[in-house]
Gaussian input, Z-matrix of N, CA and C with variables (Angstrom, degrees):
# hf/3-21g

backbone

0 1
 N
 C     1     B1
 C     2     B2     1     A1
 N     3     B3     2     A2     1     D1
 C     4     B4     3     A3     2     D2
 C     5     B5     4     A4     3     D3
 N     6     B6     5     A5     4     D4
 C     7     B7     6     A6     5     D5
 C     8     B8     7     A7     6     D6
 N     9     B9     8     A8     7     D7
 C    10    B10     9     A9     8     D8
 C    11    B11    10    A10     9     D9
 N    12    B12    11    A11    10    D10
 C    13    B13    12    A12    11    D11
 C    14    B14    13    A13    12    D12
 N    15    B15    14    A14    13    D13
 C    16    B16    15    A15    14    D14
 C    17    B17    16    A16    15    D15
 N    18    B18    17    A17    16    D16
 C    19    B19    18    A18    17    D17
 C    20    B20    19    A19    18    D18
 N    21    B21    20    A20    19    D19
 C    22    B22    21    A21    20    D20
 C    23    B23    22    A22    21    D21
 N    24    B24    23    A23    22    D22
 C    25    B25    24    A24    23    D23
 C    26    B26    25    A25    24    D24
 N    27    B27    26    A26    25    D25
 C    28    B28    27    A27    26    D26
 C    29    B29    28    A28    27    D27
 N    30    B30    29    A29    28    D28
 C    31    B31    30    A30    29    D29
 C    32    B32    31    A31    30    D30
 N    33    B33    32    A32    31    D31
 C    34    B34    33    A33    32    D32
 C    35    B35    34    A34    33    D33
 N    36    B36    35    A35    34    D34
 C    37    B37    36    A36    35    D35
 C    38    B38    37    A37    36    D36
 N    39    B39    38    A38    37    D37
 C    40    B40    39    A39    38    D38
 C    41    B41    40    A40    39    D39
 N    42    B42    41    A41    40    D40
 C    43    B43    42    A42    41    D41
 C    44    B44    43    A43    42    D42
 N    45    B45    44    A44    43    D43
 C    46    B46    45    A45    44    D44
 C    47    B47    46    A46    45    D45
 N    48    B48    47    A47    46    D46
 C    49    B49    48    A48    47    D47
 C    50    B50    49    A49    48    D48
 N    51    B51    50    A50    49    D49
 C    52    B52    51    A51    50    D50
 C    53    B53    52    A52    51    D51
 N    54    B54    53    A53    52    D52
 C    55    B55    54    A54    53    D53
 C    56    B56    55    A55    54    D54
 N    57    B57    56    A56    55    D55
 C    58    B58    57    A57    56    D56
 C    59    B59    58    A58    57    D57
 N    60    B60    59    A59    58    D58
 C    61    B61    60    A60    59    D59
 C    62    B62    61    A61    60    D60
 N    63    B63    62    A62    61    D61
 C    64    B64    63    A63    62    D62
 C    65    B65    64    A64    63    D63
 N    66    B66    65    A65    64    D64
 C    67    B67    66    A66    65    D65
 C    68    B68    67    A67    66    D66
 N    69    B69    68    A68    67    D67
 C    70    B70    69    A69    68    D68
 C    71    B71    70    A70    69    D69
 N    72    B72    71    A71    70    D70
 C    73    B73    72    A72    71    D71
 C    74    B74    73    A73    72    D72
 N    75    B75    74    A74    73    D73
 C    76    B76    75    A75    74    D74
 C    77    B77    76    A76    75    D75
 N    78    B78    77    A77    76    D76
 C    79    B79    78    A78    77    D77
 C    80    B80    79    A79    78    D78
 N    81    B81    80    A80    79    D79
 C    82    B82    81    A81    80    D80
 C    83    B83    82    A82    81    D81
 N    84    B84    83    A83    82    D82
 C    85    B85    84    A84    83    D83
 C    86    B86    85    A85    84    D84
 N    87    B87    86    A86    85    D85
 C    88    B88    87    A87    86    D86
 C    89    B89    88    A88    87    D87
 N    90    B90    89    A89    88    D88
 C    91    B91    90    A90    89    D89
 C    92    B92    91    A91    90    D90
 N    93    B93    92    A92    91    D91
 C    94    B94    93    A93    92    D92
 C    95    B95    94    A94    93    D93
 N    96    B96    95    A95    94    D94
 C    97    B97    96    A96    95    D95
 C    98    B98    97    A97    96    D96
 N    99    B99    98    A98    97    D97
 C   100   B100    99    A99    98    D98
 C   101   B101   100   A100    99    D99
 N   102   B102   101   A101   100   D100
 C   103   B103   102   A102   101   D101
 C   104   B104   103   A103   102   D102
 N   105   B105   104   A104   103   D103
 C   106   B106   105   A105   104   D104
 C   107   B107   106   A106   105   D105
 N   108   B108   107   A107   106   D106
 C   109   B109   108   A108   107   D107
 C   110   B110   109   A109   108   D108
 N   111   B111   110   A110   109   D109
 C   112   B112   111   A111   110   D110
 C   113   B113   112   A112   111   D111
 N   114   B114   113   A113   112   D112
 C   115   B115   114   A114   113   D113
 C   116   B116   115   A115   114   D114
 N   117   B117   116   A116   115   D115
 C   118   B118   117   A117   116   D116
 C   119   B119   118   A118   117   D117
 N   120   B120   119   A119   118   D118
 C   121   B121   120   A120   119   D119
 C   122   B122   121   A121   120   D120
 N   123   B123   122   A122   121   D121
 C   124   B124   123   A123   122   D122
 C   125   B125   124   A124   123   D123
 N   126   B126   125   A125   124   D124
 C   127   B127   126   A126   125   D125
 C   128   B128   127   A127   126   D126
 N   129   B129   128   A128   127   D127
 C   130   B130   129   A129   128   D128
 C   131   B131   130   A130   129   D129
 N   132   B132   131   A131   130   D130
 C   133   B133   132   A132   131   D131
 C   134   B134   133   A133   132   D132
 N   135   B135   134   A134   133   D133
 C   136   B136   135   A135   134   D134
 C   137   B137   136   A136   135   D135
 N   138   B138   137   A137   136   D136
 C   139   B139   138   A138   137   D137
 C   140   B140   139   A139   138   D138
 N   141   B141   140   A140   139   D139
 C   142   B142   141   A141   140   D140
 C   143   B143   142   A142   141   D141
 N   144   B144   143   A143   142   D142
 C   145   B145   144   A144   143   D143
 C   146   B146   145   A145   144   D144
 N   147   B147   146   A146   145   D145
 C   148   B148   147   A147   146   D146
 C   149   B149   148   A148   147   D147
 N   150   B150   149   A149   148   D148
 C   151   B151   150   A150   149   D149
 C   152   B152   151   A151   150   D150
 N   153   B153   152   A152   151   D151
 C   154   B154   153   A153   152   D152
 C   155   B155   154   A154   153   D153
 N   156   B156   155   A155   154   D154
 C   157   B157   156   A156   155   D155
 C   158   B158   157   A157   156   D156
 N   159   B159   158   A158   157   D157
 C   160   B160   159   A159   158   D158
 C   161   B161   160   A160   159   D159
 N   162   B162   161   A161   160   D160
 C   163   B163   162   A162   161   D161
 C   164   B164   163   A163   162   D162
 N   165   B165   164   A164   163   D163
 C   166   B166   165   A165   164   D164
 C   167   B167   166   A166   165   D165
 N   168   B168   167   A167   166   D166
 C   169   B169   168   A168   167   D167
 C   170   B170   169   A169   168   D168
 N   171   B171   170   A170   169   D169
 C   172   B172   171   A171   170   D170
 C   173   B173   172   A172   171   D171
 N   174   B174   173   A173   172   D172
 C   175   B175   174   A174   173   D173
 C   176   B176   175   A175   174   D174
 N   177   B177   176   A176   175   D175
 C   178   B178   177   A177   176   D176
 C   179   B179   178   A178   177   D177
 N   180   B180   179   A179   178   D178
 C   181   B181   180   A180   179   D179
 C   182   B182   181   A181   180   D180
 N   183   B183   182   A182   181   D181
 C   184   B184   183   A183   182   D182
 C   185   B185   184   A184   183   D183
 N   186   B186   185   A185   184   D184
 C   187   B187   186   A186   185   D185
 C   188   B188   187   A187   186   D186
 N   189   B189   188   A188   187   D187
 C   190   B190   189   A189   188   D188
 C   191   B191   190   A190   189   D189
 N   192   B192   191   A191   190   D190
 C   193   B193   192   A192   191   D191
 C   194   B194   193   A193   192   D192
 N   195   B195   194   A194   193   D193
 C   196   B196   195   A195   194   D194
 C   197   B197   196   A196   195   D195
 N   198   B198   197   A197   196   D196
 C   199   B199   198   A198   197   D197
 C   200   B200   199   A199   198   D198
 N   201   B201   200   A200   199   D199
 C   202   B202   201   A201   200   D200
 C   203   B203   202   A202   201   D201
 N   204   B204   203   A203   202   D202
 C   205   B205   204   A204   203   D203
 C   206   B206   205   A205   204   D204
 N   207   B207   206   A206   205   D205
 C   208   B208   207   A207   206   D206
 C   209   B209   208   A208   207   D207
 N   210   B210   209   A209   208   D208
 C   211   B211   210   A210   209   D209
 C   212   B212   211   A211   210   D210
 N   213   B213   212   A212   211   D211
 C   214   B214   213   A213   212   D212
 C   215   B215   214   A214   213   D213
 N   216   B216   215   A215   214   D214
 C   217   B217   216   A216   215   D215
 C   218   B218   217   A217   216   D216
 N   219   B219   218   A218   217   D217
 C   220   B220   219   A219   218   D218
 C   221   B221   220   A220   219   D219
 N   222   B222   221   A221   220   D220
 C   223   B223   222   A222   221   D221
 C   224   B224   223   A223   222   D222
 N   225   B225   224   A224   223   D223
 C   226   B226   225   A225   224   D224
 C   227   B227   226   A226   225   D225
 N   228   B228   227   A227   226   D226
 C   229   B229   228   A228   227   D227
 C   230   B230   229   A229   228   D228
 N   231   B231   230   A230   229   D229
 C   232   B232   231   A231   230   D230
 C   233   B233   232   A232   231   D231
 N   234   B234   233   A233   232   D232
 C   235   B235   234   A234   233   D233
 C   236   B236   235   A235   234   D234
 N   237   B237   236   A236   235   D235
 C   238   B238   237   A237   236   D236
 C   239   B239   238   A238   237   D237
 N   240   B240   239   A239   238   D238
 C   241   B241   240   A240   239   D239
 C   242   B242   241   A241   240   D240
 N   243   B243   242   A242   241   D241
 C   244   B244   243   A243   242   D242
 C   245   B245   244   A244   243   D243
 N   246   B246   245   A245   244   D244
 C   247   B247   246   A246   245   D245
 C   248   B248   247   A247   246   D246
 N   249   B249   248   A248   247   D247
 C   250   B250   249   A249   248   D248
 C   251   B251   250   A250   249   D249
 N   252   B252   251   A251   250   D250
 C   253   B253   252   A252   251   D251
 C   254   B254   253   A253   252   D252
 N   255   B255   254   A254   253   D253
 C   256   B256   255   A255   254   D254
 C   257   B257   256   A256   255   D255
 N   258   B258   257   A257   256   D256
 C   259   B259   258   A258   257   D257
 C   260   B260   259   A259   258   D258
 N   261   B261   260   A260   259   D259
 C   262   B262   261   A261   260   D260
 C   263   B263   262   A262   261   D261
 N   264   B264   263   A263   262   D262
 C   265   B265   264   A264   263   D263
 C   266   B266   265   A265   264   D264
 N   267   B267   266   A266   265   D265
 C   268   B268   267   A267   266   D266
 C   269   B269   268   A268   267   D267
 N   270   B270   269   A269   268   D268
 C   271   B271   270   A270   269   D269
 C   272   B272   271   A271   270   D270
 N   273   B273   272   A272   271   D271
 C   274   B274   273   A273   272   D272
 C   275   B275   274   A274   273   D273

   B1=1.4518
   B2=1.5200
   B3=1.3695
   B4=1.1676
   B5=1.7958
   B6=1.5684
   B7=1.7165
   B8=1.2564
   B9=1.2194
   B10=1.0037
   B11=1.4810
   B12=1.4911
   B13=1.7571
   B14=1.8262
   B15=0.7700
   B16=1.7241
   B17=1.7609
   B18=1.6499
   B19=1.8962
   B20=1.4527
   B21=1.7248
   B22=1.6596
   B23=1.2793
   B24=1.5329
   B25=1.5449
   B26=1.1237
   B27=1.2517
   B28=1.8404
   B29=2.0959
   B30=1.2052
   B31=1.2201
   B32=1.5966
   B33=1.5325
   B34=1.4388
   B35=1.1284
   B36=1.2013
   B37=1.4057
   B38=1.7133
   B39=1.6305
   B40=1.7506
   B41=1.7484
   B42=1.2829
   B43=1.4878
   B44=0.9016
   B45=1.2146
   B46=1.8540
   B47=1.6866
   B48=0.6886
   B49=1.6523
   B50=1.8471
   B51=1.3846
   B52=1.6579
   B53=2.1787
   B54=1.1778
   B55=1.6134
   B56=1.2296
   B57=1.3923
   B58=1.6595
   B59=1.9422
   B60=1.1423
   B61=1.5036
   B62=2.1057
   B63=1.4443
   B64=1.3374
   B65=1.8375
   B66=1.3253
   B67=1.1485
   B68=1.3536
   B69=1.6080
   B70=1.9554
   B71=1.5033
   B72=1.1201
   B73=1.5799
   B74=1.5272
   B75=1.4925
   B76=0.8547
   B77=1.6268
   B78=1.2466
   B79=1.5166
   B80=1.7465
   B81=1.5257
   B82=1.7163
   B83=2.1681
   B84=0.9021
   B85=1.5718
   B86=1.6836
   B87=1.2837
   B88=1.5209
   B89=1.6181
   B90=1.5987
   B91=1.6343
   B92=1.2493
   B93=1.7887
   B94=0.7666
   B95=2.2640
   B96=1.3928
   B97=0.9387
   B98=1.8442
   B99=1.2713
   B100=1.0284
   B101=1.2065
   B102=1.8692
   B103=1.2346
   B104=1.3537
   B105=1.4689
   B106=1.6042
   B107=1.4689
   B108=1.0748
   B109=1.4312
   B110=1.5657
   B111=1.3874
   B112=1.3869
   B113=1.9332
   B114=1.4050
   B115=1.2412
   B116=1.9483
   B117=0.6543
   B118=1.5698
   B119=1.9759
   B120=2.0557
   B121=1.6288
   B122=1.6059
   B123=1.1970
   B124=1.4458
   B125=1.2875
   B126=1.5725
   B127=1.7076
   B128=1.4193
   B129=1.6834
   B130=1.2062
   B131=1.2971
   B132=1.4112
   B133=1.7168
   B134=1.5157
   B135=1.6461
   B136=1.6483
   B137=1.6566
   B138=1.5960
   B139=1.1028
   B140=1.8488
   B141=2.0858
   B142=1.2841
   B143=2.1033
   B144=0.8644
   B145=1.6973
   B146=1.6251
   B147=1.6513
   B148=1.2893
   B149=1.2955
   B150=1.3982
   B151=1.4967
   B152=1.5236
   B153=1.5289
   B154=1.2763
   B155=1.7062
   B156=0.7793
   B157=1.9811
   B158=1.4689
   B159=1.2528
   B160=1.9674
   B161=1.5011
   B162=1.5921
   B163=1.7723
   B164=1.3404
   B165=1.1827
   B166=1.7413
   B167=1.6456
   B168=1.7144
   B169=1.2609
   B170=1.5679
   B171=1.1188
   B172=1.7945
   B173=1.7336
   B174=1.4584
   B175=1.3575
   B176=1.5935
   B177=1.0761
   B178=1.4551
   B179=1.9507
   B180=1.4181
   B181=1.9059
   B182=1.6138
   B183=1.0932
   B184=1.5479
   B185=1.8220
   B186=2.1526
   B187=1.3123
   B188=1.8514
   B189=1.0726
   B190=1.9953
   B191=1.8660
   B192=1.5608
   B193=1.6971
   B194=1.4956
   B195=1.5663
   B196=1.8520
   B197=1.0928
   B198=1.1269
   B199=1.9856
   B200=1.8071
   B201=1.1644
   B202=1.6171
   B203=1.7605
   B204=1.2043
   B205=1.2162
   B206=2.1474
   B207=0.8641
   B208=1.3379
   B209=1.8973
   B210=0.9206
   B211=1.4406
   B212=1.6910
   B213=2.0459
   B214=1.7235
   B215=1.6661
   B216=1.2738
   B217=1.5466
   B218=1.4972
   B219=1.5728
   B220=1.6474
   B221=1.2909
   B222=1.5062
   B223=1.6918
   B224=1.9646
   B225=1.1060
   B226=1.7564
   B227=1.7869
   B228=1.5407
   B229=1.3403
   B230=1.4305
   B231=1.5808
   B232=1.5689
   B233=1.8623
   B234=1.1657
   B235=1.3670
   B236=1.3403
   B237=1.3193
   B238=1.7286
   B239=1.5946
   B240=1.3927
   B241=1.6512
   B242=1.9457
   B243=1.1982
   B244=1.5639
   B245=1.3020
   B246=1.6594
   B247=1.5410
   B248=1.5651
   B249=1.6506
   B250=1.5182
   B251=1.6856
   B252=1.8077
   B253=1.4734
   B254=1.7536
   B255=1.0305
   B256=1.2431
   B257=1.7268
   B258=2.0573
   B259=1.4008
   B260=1.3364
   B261=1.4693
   B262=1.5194
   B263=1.5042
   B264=1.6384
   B265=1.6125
   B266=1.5459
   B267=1.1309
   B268=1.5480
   B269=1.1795
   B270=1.0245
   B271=2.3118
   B272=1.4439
   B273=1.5324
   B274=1.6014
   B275=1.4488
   A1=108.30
   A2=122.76
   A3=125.27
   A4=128.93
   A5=97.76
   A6=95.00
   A7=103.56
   A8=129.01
   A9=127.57
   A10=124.68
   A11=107.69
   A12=109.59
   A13=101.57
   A14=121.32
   A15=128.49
   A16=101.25
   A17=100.27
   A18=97.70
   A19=95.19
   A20=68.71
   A21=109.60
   A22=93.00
   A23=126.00
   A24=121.41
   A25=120.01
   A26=106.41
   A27=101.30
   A28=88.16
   A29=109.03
   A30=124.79
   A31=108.65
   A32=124.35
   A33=103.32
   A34=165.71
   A35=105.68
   A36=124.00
   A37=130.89
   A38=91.81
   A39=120.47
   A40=96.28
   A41=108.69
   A42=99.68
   A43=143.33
   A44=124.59
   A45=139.94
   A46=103.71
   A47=108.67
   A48=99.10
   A49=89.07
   A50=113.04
   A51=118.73
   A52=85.23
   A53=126.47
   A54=113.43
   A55=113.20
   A56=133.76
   A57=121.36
   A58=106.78
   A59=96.13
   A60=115.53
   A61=107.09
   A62=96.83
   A63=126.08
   A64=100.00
   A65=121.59
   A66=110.48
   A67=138.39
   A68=89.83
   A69=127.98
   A70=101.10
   A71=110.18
   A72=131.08
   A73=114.36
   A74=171.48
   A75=159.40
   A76=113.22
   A77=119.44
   A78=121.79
   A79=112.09
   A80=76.36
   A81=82.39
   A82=130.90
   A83=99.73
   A84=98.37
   A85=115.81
   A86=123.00
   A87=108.45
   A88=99.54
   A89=108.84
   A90=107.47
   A91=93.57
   A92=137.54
   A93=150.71
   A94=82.52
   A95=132.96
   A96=125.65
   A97=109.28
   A98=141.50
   A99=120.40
   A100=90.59
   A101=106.46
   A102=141.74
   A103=97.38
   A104=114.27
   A105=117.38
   A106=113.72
   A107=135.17
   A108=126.60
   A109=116.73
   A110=114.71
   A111=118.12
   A112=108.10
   A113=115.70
   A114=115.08
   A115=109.73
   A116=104.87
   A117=102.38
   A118=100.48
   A119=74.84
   A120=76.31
   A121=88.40
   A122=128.80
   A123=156.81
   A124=113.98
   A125=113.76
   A126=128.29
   A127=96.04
   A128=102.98
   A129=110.83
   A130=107.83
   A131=126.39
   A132=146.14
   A133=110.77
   A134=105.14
   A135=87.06
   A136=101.92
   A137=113.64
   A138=124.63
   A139=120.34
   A140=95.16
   A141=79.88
   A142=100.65
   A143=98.14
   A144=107.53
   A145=102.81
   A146=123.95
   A147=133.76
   A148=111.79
   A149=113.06
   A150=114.35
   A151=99.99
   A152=129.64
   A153=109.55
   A154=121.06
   A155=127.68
   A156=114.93
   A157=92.86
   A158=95.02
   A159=113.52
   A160=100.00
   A161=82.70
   A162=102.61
   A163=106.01
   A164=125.57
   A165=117.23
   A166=98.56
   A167=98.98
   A168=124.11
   A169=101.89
   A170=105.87
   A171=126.72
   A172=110.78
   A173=113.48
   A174=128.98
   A175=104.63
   A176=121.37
   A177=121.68
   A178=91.30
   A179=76.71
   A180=92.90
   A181=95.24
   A182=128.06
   A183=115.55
   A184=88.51
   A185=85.17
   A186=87.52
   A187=83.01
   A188=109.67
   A189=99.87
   A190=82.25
   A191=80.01
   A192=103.91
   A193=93.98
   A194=91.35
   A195=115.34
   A196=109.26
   A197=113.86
   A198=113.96
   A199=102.82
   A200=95.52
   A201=95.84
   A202=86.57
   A203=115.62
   A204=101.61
   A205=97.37
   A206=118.29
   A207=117.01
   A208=115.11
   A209=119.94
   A210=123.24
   A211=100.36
   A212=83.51
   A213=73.50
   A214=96.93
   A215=103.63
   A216=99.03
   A217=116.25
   A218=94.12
   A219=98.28
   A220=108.76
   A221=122.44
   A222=120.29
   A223=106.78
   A224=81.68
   A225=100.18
   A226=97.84
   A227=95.88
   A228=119.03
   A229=94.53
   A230=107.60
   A231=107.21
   A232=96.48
   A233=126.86
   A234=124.30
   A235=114.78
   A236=119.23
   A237=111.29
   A238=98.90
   A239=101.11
   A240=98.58
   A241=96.72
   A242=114.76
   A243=112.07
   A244=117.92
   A245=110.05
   A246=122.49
   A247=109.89
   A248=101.33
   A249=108.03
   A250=85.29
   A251=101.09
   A252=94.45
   A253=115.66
   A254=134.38
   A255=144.01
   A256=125.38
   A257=101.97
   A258=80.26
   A259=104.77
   A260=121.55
   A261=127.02
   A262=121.50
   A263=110.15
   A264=102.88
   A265=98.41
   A266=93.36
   A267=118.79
   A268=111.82
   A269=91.18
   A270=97.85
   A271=88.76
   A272=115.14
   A273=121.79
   A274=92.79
   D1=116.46
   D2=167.62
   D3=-36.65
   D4=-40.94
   D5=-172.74
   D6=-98.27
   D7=54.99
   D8=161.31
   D9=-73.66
   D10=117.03
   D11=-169.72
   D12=93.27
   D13=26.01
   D14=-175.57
   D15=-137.76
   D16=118.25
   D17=171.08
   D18=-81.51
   D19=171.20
   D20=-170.99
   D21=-119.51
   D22=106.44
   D23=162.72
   D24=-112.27
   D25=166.02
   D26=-164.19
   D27=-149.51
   D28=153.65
   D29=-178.05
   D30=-75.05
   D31=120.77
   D32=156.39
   D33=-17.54
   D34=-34.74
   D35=162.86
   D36=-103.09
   D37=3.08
   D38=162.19
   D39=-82.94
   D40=-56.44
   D41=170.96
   D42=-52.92
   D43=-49.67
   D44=156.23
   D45=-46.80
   D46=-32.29
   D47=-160.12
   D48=-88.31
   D49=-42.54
   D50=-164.82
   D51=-65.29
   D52=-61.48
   D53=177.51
   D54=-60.51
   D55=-30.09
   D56=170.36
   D57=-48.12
   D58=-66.86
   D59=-178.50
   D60=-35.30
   D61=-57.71
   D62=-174.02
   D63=-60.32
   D64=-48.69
   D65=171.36
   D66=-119.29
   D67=38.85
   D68=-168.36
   D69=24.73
   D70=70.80
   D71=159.48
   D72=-68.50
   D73=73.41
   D74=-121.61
   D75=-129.84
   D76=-24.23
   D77=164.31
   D78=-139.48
   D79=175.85
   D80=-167.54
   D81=106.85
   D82=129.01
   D83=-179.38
   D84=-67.51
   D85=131.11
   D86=-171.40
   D87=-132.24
   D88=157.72
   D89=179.12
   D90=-135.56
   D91=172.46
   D92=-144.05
   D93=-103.86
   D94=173.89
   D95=-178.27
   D96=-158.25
   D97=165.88
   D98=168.65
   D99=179.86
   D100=146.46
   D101=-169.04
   D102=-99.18
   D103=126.03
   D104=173.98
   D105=-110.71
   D106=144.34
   D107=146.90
   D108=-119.48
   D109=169.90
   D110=-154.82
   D111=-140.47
   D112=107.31
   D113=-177.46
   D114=-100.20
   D115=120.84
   D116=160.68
   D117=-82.59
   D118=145.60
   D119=172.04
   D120=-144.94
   D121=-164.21
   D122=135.97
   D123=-89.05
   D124=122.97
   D125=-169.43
   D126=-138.14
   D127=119.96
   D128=155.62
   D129=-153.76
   D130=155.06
   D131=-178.01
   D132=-52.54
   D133=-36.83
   D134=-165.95
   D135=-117.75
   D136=156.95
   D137=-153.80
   D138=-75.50
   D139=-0.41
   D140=171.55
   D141=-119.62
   D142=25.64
   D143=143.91
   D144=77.07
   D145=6.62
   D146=172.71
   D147=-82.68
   D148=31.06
   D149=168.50
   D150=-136.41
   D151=13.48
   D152=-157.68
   D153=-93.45
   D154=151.23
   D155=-176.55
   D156=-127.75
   D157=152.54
   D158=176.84
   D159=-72.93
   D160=138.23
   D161=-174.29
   D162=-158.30
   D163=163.08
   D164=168.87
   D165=-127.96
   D166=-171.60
   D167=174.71
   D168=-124.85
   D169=164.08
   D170=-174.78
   D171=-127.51
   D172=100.80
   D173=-156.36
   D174=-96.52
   D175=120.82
   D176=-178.22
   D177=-99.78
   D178=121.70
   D179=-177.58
   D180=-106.87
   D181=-54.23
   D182=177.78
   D183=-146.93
   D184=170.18
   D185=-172.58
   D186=-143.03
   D187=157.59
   D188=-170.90
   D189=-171.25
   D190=-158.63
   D191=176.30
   D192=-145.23
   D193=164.39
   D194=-175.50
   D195=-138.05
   D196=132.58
   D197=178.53
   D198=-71.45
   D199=166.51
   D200=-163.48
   D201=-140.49
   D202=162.13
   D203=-170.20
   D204=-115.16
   D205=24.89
   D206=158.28
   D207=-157.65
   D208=166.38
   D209=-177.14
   D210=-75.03
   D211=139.45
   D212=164.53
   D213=-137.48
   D214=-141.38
   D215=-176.40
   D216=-91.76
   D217=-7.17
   D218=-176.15
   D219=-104.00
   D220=-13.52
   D221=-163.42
   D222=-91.52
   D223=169.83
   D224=-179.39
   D225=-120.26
   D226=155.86
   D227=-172.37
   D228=-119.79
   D229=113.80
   D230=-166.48
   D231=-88.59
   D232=-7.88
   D233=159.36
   D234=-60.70
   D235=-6.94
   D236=-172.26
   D237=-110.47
   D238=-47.98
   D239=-159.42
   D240=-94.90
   D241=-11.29
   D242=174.18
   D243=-146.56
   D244=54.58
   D245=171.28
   D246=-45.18
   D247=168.04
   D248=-156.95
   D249=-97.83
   D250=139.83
   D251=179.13
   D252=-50.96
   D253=144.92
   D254=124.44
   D255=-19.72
   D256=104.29
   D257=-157.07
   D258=-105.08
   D259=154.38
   D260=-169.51
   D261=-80.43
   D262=116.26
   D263=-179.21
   D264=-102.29
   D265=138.47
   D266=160.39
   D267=-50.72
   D268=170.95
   D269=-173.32
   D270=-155.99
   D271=129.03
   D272=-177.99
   D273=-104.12

C-alpha cells in the first residue's frame, strides 16, 4: 500500500453520519461522543528519573455518537443523511 504512514481524515459529521448509516440509525439528532480515561504518571527526559514532575496521559477508551435531544451546530439529523428506506407495496 502506498500510504503507508499517511492519515486518513474524515470530517465529523462525515463520521456520524458514516455510523448512523453503519448502524441504520434513521432519526434523531446525533454528536460525535468519547470515553476518556486519565493516567497519572511521572515524566522526565533522563533515564534515571531525577528530573521527573507529575503529569498524566489522556486515554481514548471508546469513541461513538449520542443522540442529543435538540440540534446543535455540531449534530447530524439521521433523517436527512440516513432516511428510512422507502417501503415497497405490492399492487394485485
Amino acid at each position: 500500500m502506498e500510504n503507508i504512514g499517511q492519515p486518513i481524515t474524515v470530517e465529523h459529521k462525515d463520521l456520524i453520519a458514516t455510523l448512523l448509516r453503519e448502524k441504520q440509525i434513521h432519526e434523531g439528532n446525533w454528536v460525535i461522543m468519547a470515553m476518556l480515561g486519565f493516567a497519572p504518571l511521572n515524566i522526565g527526559q533522563t533515564p534515571t528519573g531525577e528530573d521527573a514532575s507529575p503529569g498524566g496521559a489522556v486515554i481514548f477508551q471508546k469513541i461513538g455518537i449520542q443522540q442529543v435531544s435538540e440540534p446543535t451546530p455540531n449534530s447530524v439529523d439521521a433523517a436527512i443523511v440516513n432516511p428510512k428506506p422507502k417501503s415497497r407495496s405490492t399492487k394485485k
